[in-house]
C-alpha positions in Angstrom: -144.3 -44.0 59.0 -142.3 -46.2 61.9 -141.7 -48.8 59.2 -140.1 -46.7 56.6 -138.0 -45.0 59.1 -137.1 -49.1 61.1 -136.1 -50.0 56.8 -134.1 -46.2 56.3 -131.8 -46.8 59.5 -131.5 -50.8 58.0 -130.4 -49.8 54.7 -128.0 -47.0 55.8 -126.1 -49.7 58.1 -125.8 -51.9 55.8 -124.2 -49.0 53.0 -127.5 -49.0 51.0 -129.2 -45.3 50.3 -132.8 -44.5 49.4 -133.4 -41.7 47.5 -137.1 -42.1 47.7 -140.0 -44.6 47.6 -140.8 -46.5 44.9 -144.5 -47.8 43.9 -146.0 -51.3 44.8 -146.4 -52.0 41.5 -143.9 -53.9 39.5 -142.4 -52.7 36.6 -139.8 -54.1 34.5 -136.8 -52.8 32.9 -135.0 -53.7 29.3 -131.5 -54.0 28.1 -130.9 -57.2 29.3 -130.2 -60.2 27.1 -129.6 -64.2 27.3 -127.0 -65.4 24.2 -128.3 -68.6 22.7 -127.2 -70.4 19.7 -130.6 -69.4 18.2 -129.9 -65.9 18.4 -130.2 -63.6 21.3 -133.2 -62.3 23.1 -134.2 -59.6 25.2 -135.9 -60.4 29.0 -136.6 -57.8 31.1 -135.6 -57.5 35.1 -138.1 -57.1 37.8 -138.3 -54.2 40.2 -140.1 -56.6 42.6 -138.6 -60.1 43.2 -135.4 -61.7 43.5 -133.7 -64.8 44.0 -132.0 -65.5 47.1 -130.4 -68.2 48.8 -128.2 -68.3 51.8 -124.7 -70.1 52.8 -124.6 -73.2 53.5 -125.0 -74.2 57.6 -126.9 -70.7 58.3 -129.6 -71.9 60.8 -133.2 -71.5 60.0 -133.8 -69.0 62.8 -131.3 -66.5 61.5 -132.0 -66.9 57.6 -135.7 -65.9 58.9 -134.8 -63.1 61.0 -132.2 -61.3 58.5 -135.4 -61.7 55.9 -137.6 -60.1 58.5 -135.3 -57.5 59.2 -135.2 -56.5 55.7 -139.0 -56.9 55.4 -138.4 -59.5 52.3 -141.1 -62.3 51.9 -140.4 -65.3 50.5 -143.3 -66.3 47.8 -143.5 -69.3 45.1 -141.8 -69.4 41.6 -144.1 -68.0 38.9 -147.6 -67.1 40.8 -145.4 -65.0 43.9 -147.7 -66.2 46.5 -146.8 -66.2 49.9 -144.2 -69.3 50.4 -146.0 -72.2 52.8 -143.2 -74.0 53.5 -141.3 -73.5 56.8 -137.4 -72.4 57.3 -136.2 -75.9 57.5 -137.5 -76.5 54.2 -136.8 -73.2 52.3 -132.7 -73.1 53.0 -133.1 -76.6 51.0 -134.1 -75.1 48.0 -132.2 -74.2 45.8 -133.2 -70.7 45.3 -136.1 -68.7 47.4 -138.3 -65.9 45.4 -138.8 -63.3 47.2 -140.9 -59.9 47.3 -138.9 -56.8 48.1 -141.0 -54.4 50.9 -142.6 -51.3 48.7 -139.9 -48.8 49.9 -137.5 -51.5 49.0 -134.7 -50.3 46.2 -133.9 -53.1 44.0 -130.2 -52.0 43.7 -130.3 -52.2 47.7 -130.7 -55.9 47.8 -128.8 -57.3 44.3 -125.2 -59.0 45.4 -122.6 -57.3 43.9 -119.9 -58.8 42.1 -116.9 -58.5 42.8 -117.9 -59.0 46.4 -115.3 -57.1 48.3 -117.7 -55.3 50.9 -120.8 -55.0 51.9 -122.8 -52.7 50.3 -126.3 -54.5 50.3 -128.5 -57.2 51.7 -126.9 -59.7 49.2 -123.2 -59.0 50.0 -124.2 -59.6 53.9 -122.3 -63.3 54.7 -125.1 -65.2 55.8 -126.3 -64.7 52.0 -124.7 -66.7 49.2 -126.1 -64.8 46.4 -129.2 -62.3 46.1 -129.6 -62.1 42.3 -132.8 -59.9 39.9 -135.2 -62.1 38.2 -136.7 -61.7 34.7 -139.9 -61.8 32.4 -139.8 -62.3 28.6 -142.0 -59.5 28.5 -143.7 -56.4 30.4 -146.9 -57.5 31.3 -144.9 -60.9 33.9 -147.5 -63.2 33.6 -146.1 -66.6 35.3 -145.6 -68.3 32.2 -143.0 -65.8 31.5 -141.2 -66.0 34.6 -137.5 -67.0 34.6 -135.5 -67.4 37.8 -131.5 -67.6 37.6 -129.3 -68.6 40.5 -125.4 -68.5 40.7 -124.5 -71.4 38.3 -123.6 -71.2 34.7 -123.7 -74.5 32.3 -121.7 -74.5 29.3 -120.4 -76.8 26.9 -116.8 -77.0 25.4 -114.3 -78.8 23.1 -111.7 -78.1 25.6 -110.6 -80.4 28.5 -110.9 -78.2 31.7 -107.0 -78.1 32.1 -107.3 -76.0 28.6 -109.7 -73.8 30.6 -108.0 -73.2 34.2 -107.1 -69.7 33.2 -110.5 -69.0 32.3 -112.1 -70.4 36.1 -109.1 -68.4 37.6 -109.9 -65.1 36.2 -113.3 -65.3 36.4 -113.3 -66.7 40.1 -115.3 -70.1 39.1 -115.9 -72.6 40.9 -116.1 -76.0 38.8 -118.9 -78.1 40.2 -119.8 -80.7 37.7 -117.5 -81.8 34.6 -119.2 -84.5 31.8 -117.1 -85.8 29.2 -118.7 -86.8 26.2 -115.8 -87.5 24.0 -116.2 -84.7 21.7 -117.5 -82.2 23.6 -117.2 -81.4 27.6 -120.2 -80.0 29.9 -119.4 -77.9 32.9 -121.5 -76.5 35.7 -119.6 -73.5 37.3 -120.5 -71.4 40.3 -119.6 -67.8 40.3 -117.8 -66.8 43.7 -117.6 -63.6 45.4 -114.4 -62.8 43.3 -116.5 -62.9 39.8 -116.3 -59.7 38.4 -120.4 -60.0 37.3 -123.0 -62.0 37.8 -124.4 -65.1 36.2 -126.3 -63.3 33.3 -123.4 -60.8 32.0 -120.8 -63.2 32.9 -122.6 -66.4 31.3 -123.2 -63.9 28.1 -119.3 -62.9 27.9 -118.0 -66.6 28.1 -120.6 -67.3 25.6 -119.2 -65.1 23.4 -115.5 -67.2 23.9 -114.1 -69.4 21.0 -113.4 -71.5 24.1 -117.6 -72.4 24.4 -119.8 -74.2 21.9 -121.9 -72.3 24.4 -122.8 -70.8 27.8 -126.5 -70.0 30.2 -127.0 -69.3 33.6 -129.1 -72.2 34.9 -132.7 -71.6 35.2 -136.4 -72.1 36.4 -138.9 -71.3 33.4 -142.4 -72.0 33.4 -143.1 -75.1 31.1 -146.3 -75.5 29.4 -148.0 -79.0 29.8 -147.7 -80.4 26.4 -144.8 -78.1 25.5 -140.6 -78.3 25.9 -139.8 -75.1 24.9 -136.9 -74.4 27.3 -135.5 -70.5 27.1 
């Protein structure tokens, strides 16, 4: 009972409500789609685990302590055991899984975008992005795991000069360009201006004469003899 009250007063300083418990068990909800020049297909978002990953220079002790305080545990990609590795080592990765506490809303947690206040444990500014992670199907077995973190790769006929009203309006942030004569690869990072996060906004460039293509970059589980990549 002291624990659910400590997480009540946590969310409702932060601008996050609870309308009530949820279950310990997972579940996972539809409607959500990654655009692929094989056709589209439909994942579905976990009630239970999220990508996170904080700014850049945030010490070790504080990442740890504003987990704790929101009674998040960092576990490993696909199997969502507890996470071995120490603070020093986590804020290196590039994103950290972890498991939202039972009473935990998801919608509580998510970054929202545009990020103009903060509503949630991933609009807080020690937190770079706090983003919903996905199954290709119900049952989230850890081959079907896929992870997403704030960058979107895309390929284009277009020099990026061609595109700076694009990265403008969508608040991007252009980290890698690759010019390969007939076609140009970008890697883009969504800032706190985006008006959506990487899935929906990696699905609407996509969608862009501007693209050959466009998908958030991501962790999937690889089979050992296989090199499917979703």
């Amino acid at each position: 009972m002291e624990r659910k009250f400590i997480i009540l007063i946590i969310l409702f300083l932060t601008g996050c409500y609870i309308t009530g418990p949820i279950d310990d068990e997972e579940y996972f909800e539809g409607g959500y789609f990654f655009k692929t020049t094989m056709g589209d297909y439909e994942v579905y978002r976990s009630s239970r685990y999220v990508a996170v990953k904080f700014v850049e220079g945030i010490t070790p002790g504080k990442a740890e302590k504003l987990t704790k305080e929101h009674y998040l545990t960092p576990v490993t990609m696909m199997y969502h055991e507890n996470d071995p590795r120490n603070w020093d080592e986590l804020l290196e990765a590039r994103i950290i899984i972890m498991r939202l506490p039972s009473e935990g809303r998801l919608e509580n947690y998510l970054s929202n975008y545009p990020r103009n206040k903060v509503h949630c444990f991933g609009d807080l500014p020690e937190v770079q992005f706090c983003l919903p992670t996905f199954s290709l199907d119900k049952k989230g077995g850890p081959e079907s795991r896929i992870y997403i973190n704030d960058e979107i790769i895309e390929s284009s006929p277009h020099p990026i000069d061609s595109l700076k009203h694009i990265v403008d309006e969508y608040g991007l942030e252009l980290l890698q360009e690759t010019d390969w004569g007939n076609y140009y690869n970008y890697k883009f990072r969504i800032g706190h201006n985006s008006p959506m996060y990487t899935l929906d906004l990696a699905n609407e460039l996509f969608d862009m004469h501007l693209f050959n293509w466009a998908t958030p970059n991501k962790w999937v589980y690889i089979k050992p003899g296989s090199y499917d990549v979703y």
